[in-house]
C-alpha positions in Angstrom: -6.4 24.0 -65.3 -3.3 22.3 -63.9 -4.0 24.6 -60.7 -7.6 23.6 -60.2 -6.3 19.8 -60.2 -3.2 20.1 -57.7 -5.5 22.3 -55.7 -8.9 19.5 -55.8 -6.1 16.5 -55.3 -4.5 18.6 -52.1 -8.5 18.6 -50.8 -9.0 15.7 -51.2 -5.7 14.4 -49.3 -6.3 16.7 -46.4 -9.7 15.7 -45.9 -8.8 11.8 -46.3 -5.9 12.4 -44.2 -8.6 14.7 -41.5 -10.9 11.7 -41.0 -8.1 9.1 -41.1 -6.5 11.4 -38.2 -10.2 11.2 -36.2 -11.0 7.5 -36.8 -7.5 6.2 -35.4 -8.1 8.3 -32.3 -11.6 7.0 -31.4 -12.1 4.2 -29.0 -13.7 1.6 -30.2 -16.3 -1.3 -28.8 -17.4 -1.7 -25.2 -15.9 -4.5 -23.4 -14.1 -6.2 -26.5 -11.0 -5.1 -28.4 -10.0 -2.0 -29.8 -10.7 -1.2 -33.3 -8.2 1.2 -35.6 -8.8 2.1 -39.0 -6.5 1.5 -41.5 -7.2 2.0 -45.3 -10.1 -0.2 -45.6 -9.9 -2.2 -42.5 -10.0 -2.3 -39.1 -7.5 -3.7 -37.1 -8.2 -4.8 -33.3 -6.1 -4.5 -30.4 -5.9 -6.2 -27.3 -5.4 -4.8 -23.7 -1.5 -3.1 -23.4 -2.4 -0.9 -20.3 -5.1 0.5 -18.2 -6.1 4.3 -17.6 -6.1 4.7 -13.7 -5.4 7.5 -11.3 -4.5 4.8 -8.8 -0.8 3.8 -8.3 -1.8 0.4 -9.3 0.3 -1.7 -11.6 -0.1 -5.7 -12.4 3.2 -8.3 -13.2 2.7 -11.4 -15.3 4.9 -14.2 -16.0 4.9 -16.4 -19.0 5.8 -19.7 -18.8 6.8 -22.1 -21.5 10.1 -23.5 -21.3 11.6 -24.5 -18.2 10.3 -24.2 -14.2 13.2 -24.4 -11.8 12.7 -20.8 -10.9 8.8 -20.7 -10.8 8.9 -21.7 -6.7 11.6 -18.7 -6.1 9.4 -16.9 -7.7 6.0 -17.4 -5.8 7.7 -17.2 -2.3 9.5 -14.1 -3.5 5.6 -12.8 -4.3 4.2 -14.3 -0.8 7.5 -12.5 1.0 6.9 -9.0 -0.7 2.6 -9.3 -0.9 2.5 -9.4 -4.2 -0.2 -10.6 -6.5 0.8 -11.9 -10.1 -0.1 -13.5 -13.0 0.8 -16.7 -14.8 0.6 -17.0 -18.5 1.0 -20.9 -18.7 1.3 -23.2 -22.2 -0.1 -26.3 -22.5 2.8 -28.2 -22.7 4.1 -26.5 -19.6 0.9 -27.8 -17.3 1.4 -30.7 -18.8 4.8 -31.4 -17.7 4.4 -29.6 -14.6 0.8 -29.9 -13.4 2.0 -30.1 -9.3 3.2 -26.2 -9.7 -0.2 -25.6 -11.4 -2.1 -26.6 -8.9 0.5 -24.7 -6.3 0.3 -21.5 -8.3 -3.5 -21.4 -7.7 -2.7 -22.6 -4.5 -1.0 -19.5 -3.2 -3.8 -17.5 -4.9 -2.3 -16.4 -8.1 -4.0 -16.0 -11.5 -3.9 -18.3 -14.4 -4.0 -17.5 -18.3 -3.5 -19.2 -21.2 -0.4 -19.0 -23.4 -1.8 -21.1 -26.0 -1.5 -25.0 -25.5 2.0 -25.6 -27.9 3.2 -21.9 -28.0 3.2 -21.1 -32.3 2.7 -17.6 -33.7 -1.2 -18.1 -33.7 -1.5 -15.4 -36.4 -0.2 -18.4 -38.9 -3.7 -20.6 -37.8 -6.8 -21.4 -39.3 -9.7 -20.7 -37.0 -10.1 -23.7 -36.0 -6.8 -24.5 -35.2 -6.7 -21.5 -32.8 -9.5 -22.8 -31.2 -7.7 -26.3 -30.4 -4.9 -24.3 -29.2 -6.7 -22.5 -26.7 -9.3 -24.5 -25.6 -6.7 -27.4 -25.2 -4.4 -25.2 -22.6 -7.9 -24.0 -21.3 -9.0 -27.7 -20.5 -5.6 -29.1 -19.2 -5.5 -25.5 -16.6 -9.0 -26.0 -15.6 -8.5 -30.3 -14.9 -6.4 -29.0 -12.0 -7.7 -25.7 -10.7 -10.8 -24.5 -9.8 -11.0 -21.1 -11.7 -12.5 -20.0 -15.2 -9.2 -18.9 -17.5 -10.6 -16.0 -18.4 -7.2 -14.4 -20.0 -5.4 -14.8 -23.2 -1.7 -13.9 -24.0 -0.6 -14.6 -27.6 2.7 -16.4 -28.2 5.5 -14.0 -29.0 3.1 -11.6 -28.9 1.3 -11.6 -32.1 -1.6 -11.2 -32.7 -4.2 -10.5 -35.7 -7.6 -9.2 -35.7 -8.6 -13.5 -36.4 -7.1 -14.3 -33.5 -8.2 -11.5 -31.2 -11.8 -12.4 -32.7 -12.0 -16.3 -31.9 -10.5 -15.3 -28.4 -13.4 -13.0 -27.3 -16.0 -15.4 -28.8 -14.4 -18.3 -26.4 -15.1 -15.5 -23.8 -11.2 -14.5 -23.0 -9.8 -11.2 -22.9 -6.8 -10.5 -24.3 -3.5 -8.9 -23.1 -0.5 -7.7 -23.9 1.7 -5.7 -22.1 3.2 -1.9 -21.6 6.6 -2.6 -19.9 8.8 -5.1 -21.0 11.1 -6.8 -18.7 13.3 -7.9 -21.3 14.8 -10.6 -18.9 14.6 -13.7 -21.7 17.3 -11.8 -23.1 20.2 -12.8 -20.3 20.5 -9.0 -18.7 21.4 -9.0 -15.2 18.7 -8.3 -12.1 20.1 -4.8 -11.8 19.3 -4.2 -15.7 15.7 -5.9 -15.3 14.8 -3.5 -13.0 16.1 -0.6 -14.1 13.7 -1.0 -17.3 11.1 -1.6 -15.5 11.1 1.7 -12.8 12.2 3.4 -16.3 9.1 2.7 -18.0 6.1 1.6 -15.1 3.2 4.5 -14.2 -0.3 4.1 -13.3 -1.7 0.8 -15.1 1.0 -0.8 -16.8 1.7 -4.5 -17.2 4.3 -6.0 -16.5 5.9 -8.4 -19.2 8.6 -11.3 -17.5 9.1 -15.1 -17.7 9.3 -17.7 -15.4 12.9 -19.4 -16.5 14.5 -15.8 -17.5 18.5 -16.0 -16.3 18.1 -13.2 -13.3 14.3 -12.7 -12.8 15.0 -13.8 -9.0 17.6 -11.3 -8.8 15.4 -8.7 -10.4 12.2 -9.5 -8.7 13.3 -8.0 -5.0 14.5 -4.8 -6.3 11.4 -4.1 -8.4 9.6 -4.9 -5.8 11.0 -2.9 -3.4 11.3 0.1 -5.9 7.8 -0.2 -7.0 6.5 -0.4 -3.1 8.7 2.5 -2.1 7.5 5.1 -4.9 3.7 3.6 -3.5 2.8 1.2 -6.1 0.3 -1.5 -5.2 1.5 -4.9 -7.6 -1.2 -7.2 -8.6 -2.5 -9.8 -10.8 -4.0 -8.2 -14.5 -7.5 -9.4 -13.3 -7.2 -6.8 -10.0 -6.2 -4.0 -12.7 -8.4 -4.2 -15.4 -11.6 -3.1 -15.8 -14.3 -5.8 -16.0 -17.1 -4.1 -17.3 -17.7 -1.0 -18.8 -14.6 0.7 -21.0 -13.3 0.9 -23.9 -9.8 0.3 -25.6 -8.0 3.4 -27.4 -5.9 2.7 -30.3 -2.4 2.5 -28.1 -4.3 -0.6 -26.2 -5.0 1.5 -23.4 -8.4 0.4 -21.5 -10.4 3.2 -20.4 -13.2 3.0 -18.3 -16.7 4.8 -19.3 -20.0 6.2 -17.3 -21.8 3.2 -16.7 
């Protein structure tokens, strides 16, 4: 009798543990987040990389504290051809509104970083929806373009906040390769985990006020140009229409 129990008990696992296994590696929902199932939810994740056969990657730069860096940054871009995107907090167009308008200016893209920068996973609805459409009405008083993309603060995110995002009509990213340059490590360092980590799709996480990101900036860029990379902005990389998101954040494109 005690057999016939282990042996019904070890069934059932392997079969729980079978469909658990097939669930988490199913891409879920067309041109929205990615769904993975966990016990008896499902938890959504954002865009971390794209599935390309192109040597194509896209660098973004958050900006939140601090700008003395953020004109280096864009001629450094304009001297190498580089595309980029800006992840800009309210408070930051606010104080700075002139580089704003020059970031769109030189033909960069603009997302939000939320408008005062908390961990938005600690919100009510409602206050996540002030946050964002407050940074997405103080961008769009001094550009001319929809903000059409969402980073989370710290990066943290819950299936709430991912949820309010897409209903305000933002997609929402993360990233694959992180710079790691808020954390004082030299240019040399930067780059070196960057080429360490980059392929076909990734994103590219840095700052705009990070100690050596205009040290860092030439030798990725020459790196990444060298081994044939093309660097551009996250909306030249993604896919627009028709994908889906694996469970690693990976956006996959499907047969339209």
């Amino acid at each position: 009798m005690h057999y016939l129990i282990l042996k019904k008990s070890t069934i059932i696992f392997v079969v729980l543990f079978c469909t658990l296994a097939v669930i988490v590696s199913l891409p879920f929902g067309q041109n929205c987040v990615a769904g993975v199932f966990f016990g008896e939810t499902v938890r959504k994740v954002p865009i971390y990389s794209v599935q390309t056969d192109e040597k194509k990657v896209a660098i973004s730069f958050d900006a939140a504290w601090g700008a003395d860096k953020t004109e280096k940054i864009m001629e450094l871009l304009d001297e190498y051809d580089v595309n980029a995107t800006f992840f800009l907090v309210g408070f930051w167009v606010e104080k700075f509104p002139e580089l704003v308008t020059e970031i769109e200016n030189r033909g960069f893209e603009i997302g939000t970083h939320s408008n005062t920068h908390p961990d938005m996973t600690k919100l009510s609805v409602e206050q996540m929806e002030t946050e964002l459409q407050t940074s997405i009405d103080l961008i769009q008083n001094l550009t001319t373009k929809k903000v059409e993309l969402f980073r989370a603060p710290y990066g943290s995110y819950n299936n709430q906040l991912l949820t309010t995002a897409e209903d305000m009509g933002l997609t929402t990213i993360q990233w694959s390769v992180d710079s790691l340059d808020w954390k004082g490590i030299s240019g040399a360092e930067i780059a070196e985990r960057i080429m360490s980590r980059v392929s076909n799709g990734s994103i590219i996480l840095c700052h705009n006020n990070s100690d050596h990101i205009i040290d860092a900036l030439p030798i990725i860029f020459d790196r990444l140009k060298n081994q044939g990379y093309t660097i551009t902005c996250i909306g030249d990389l993604i896919y627009h229409d028709n994908y889906t998101i694996d469970h690693t954040g990976m956006q996959v494109p499907t047969t339209a």
